[in-house]
C-alpha positions, 0 to 999 in steps of 0.5 A: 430829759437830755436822752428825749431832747436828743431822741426828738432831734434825732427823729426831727432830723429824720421827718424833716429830712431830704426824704420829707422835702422830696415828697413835699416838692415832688408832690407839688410838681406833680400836682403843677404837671397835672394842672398843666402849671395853672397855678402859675399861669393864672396868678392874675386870675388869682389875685381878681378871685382874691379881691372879689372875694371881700363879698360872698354872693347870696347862694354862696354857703359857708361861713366867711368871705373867701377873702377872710378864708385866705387872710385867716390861712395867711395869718398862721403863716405870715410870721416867724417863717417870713421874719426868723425863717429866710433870715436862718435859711440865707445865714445857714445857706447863703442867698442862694437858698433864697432861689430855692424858696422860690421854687418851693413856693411856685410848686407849692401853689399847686399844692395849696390850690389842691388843699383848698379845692378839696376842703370846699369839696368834701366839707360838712356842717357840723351838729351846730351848724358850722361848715367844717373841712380840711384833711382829715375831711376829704380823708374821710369823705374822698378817700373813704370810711375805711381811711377814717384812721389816716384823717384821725392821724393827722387830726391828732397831730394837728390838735397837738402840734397846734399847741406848740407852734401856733400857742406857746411858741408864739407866746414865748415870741412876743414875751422875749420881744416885748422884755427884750426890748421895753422891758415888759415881764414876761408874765404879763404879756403872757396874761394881756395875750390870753384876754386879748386872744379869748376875747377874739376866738370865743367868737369863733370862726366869725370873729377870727376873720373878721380881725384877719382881714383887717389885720393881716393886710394891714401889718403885711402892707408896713412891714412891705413898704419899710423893706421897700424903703430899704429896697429904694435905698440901696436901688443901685444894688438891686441887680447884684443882689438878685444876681447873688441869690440866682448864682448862689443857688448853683455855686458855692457861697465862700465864706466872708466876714462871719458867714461861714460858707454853704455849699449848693447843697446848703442852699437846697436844703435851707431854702426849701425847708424854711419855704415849706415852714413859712408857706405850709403848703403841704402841711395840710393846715390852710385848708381847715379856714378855706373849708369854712369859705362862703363859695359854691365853687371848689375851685374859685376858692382854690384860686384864692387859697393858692395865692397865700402860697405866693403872697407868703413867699414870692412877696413877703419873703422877697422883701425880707431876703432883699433886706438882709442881702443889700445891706450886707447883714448876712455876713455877720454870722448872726442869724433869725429874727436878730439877723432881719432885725440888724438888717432892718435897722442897717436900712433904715432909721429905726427899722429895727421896730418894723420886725419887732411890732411885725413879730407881735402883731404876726405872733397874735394872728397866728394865735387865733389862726392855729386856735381853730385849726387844733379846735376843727381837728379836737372837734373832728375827734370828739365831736363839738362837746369838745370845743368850749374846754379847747378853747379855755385851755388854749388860753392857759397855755398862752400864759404857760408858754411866756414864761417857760423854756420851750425847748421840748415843746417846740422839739415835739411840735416841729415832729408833728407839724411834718407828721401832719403832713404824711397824711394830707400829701397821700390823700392830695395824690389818691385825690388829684384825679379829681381836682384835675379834673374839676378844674379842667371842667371849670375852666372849660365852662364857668371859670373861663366866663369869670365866674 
């Protein structure tokens, strides 16, 4: 067991590495370059697209508003990244990896524009009817029948992957808070979990939209305003805080009080690797609920699709890191989700419970979330007989992973969710002619009219 917990270490290490997070940020630069940085100029567009997408209009095809879309894509990524994830990357990098998050994400916009334009693109409806997309979709229909294998490739890596980081590690998650807190057994959180979520996700896609789109505003909305009340607090503090993130993504952070220092490099590293886990941009995952958007328009829901990277990241994440920055609580030398929990509760009486029903709440949408991105990928391997067998084992393994040691299961899931994503970066930059040029087509006519 120890010779293939080292050997998984060793191999994560490897697809996580600086080669890994170049191809991710450097094809996310290039896709910006090649858009002429529309992402970010049209943010504004954006946030409009995202709000008239509540409704669908009557000629529109698919199966959910394309505000269910990105609230189903945001609920897979609202969660441990923006909690656990900017806590380790500030307590390993200091607050100058904060900077570097930012950066990934004003990249990584272009990057989730492109997935969710190609998704709606190169969809198909399924035997029972279902509009069905994502990468090993427009692998498929975009690249062509001989790179059927590559989107196979990451269907696979998906369907296990899903396993892991969106079922047992999840479970695992709120089983500790709950017992951690108000001493819950872990057996039974894992059993309340696997009826709540069965309940939800044998409605399918339908269902699990119609819970994220009340759900997942509702949460980011507290957990926001309880980090903004620490914000208010400490409002004098606001500029050297931010002066500590900028200059910190340059220079050295000295050690102080239990942080043991980082170098820039630390920065670097830290920041752009917990950016890429807690946006996944790239990864190849968000574009599987974009494709069941109800949208004519590829690039109308590439707008929406794009504005989960900067919700995730440019907000969320920010009132994380300006939390534990003000208050001081990343000198302690803790680090995760108990590092933005102490911060918390430094700012504010009881902000300890805004990250402990945060991290609940987050963990089950992101259950449901990643249940139909493995179900879409098993699907796309063996066809709908599969999806019914899926999903019942998916509850299982709820139960399974709250009450065991996930060492290894989470060692295999993290080297396959950045396997996932060597297939969908070579299939975003074979296709990125085509998303150039159906955007410039649409901004040129339709969009440019506010269609």
């Amino acid at each position: 067991m120890e010779l293939i917990t080292s050997t998984l270490e060793s191999i994560s290490g490897v697809v996580w590495g600086p080669a890994m997070l170049a191809l991710l940020l450097g094809t996310g630069l290039y896709l910006t370059l090649g858009l002429r940085g529309m992402p970010i100029r049209r943010i504004g567009y954006g946030f409009r697209q995202m709000f008239l997408g509540r409704r669908s209009r009557d000629q529109d095809k698919g199966e959910i508003t394309p505000f269910q879309a990105l609230s189903t894509s945001l609920s897979a990524t609202i969660g441990t990244g923006n909690i656990g994830g900017v806590a380790t990357a500030i307590a390993l990098g200091g607050p100058g990896a904060v900077f570097w998050m930012w950066m990934t994400a004003l990249v990584g916009m272009a990057t989730k524009y492109a997935e969710a334009v190609l998704a709606v693109k190169y969809r198909e409806v399924d035997e029972e009817g279902r509009y069905v997309g994502g990468p090993m979709y427009y692998i498929k229909n975009g690249l062509g029948p001989r790179w059927h294998w590559l989107g196979a490739l990451f269907a696979l890596f998906a369907m296990v992957a899903a396993f892991g980081i969106g079922n047992t590690v999840q479970a695992n998650a709120v089983a500790d808070v709950l017992e951690t807190n108000m001493a819950v057994p872990a057996w039974v959180t894992g059993v309340v979990l696997a009826v709540l979520v069965f309940l939800v996700i044998i409605g399918g896609i339908r269902r699990i939209a119609h819970l994220t789109e009340k759900v997942v505003p509702l949460m980011a909305v507290i957990y926001i305003l309880g980090a903004l009340a620490v914000v208010v607090w400490n409002l004098p503090e606001v500029p050297g805080a931010l002066a500590q993130i900028v200059t910190g993504a340059f220079t050295e952070t000295a050690a102080t009080g239990g942080f043991a220092g980082a170098a820039v490099w630390a920065a670097i590293r830290f920041g752009v690797a917990r950016g890429v886990f807690s946006n996944e941009a790239g990864l190849g995952s968000a574009p599987i609920a974009h494709a069941a958007a109800q949208t004519n328009s590829p690039v109308r829901q590439g707008t929406v699709g794009m504005m989960g990277t900067f919700i995730d990241t440019i907000i969320v994440c920010t009132m994380t890191a300006l939390v534990i920055v003000l208050t001081g609580a990343w000198k302690t030398g803790e680090t995760g989700a108990a590092l933005t929990s102490m911060a918390f509760d430094q700012g504010i009486p009881g902000g300890n419970w805004v990250v402990t029903f945060g991290m609940i709440f987050f963990a089950f949408t992101t259950i449901v979330a990643w249940s139909y991105y493995g179900e879409r990928s098993a699907e796309f391997l063996f066809g709908v007989k599969v999806i019914m067998p899926y999903r019942y084992l998916w509850v299982i393994l709820l139960v399974v992973g709250a009450v065991a040691n996930l060492e290894l299961i989470w060692l295999i899931a993290d080297v396959l969710n950045a396997l996932m994503a060597i297939p969908n970066l070579i299939a975003l930059l074979a296709l990125s002619g085509t998303v150039f040029a159906i955007t410039k087509e649409y901004f040129a006519n339709e969009g440019a009219g506010g269609n």
